[in-house]
N, C-alpha and C positions, 0 to 999 in steps of 0.2 A: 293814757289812751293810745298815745302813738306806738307804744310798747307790745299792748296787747293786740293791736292788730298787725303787725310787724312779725310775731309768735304766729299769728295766725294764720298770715299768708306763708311762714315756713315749713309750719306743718303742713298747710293745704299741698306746697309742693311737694314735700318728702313722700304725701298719701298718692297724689297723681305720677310718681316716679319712684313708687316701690317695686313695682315689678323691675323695672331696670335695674335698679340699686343689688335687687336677691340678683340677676342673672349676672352679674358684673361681680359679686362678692362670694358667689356659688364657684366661677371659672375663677377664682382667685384662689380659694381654697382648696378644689380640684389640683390645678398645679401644685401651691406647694406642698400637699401629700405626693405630687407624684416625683417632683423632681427636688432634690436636693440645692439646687445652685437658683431657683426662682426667688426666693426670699434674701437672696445672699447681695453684700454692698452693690460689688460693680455691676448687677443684673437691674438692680432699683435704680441704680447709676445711669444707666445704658436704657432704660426704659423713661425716665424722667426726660434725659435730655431730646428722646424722638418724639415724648408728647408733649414739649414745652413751643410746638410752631404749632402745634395743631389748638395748644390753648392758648396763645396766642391773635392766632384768626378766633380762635371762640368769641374769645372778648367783643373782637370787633364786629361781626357775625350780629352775634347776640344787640348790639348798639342799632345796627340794622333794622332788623326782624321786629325789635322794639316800638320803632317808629312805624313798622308796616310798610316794609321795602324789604330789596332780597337786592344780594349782591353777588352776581359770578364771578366773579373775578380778582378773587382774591387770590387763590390759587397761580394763576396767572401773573398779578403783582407781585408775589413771592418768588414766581422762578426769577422775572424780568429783574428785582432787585438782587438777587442772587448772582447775576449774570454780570450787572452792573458793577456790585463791589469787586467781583473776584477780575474783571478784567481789568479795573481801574488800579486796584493793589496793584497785582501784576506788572503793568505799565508805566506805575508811577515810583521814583527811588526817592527815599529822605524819610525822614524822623516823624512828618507828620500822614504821613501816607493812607495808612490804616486808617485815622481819625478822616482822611476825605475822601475814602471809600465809602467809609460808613455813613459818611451824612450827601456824599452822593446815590446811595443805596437809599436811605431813608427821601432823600427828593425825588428823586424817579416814581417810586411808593405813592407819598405826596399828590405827585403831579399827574397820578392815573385818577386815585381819588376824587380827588379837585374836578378833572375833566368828567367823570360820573357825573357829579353833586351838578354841575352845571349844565348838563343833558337833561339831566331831572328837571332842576329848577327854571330853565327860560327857555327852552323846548318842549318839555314838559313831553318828555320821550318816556315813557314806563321804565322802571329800575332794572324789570329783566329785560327788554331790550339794549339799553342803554347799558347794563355791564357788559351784556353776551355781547356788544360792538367792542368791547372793553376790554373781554377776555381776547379777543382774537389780535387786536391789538397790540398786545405787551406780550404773546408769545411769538407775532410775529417779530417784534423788535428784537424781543431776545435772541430769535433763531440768526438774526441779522448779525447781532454784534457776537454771538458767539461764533459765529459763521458755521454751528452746528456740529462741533468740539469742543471736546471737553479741556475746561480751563482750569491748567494747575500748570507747576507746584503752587499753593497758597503762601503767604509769609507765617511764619512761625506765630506771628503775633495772633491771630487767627487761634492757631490752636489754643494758644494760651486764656484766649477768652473762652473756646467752649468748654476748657478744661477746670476753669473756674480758676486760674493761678496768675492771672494777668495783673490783680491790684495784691496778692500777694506773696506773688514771686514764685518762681519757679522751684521745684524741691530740690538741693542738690543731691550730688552723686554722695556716696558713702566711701569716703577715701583715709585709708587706713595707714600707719605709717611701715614705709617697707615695703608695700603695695601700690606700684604706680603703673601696673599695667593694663591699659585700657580692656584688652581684650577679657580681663574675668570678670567684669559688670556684666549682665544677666540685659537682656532687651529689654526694653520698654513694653510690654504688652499686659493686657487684662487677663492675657490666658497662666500666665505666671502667678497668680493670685494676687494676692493684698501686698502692700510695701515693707509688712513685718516680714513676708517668707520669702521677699528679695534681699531685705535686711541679714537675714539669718543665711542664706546662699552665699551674700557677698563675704557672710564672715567666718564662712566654714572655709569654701577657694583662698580667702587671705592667708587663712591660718596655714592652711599647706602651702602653698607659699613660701610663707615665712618658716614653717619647716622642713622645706626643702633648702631655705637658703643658708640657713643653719646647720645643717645636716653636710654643704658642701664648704661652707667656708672651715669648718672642722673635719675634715677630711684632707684640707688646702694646708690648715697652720700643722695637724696630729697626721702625719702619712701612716698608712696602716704596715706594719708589719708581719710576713707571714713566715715560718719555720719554711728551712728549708735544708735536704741535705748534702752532707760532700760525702767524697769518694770512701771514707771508713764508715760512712755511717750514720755517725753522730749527728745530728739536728744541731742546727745554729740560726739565726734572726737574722734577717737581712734586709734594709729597706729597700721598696719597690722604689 
């Protein structure tokens, strides 16, 4: 029984939110007839990771709305925590740094939350009032401790987590023997394609390289010899 109406209420919502679904799967398909690189890794790549805050707040949104309350300020929470880590990183040197940004970023979060829920509950202030106090709030703070610049560099460790390499390490360089010069590794960028056609760059550059070096150390041990002649005439060998 809990089955069947479980099926029922998913169909009920797939039938109430098919028209979204065709205009969202229509513009999908649009694109990838039109462009070549929409359906490609680092495009899904690069598109996942800018709608993983926005479902994110879904989540919590959707918890909201649920109960029959509305929350502005979420938005807001996100810069203020944003603000928070990246200055505290910044600020603070040692091994566990990162790790009390983050859970200072998640308290500040917290403790906007909290002060909502308790506007609601023993003031019993309405939820859109009581976050719209809420949003203005946590971008003022922000604008405070940012003092309205932009804060970077970030620590490395950072990227590593949006990169997804941080619990498994960082990919190394592709280091070839005979080839120890920094400068023919290719940059780091998405515009470079995938890590097979830097792969294959770094090992074409090697190869010349390495037959260049080959090509001068036999020229070093073999001097070339070119004819040359004297006063009769005759050609003779003479090394350069």
């Amino acid at each position: 029984m809990p089955s069947k109406s479980t099926s029922t209420s998913i169909s009920r919502f797939f039938k109430a939110n098919a028209r979204g679904f065709a205009i969202v799967f229509g513009f999908a398909v649009i694109l990838a007839l039109a462009t070549d690189t929409f359906v490609s890794r680092p495009n899904l790549d690069s598109l996942g990771r800018q709608l993983s805050i926005f479902a994110i707040l879904a989540v919590g949104e959707l918890l909201v709305i649920l109960t029959a309350g509305i929350d502005l300020s979420v938005g807001s929470i996100v810069g203020l925590s944003g603000i928070v880590v990246a200055q505290t990183a910044i600020g603070t040197k040692g091994i566990g740094a990162t790790g009390l940004a983050i859970a200072l970023a998640l308290a500040a979060g917290a403790a906007c939350g909290l002060f909502s829920g308790l506007l609601y509950a023993f003031l019993r202030i309405p939820p859109f009032i009581a976050t719209l106090g809420v949003m203005g709030i946590a971008r003022g703070m922000a604008l405070l401790i940012s003092g309205g610049r932009t804060i970077q560099p970030l620590p490395k460790e950072f990227g590593d987590i949006a990169d997804g390499t941080l619990l498994r390490g960082r990919k190394p360089h592709l280091d070839y023997p005979n080839c120890r010069r920094p400068w023919i590794r290719p940059p780091h960028s998405d515009n470079l394609g995938s890590v097979c056609a830097r792969r294959g760059i770094e090992r074409r550059i090697c190869s010349v390289v390495r037959r260049s070096r080959q090509i001068g150390t036999h020229q070093r041990l073999h001097p070339v010899r070119t004819p040359r002649r004297t006063r009769w005439g005759s050609p003779c060998v003479a090394a350069q």
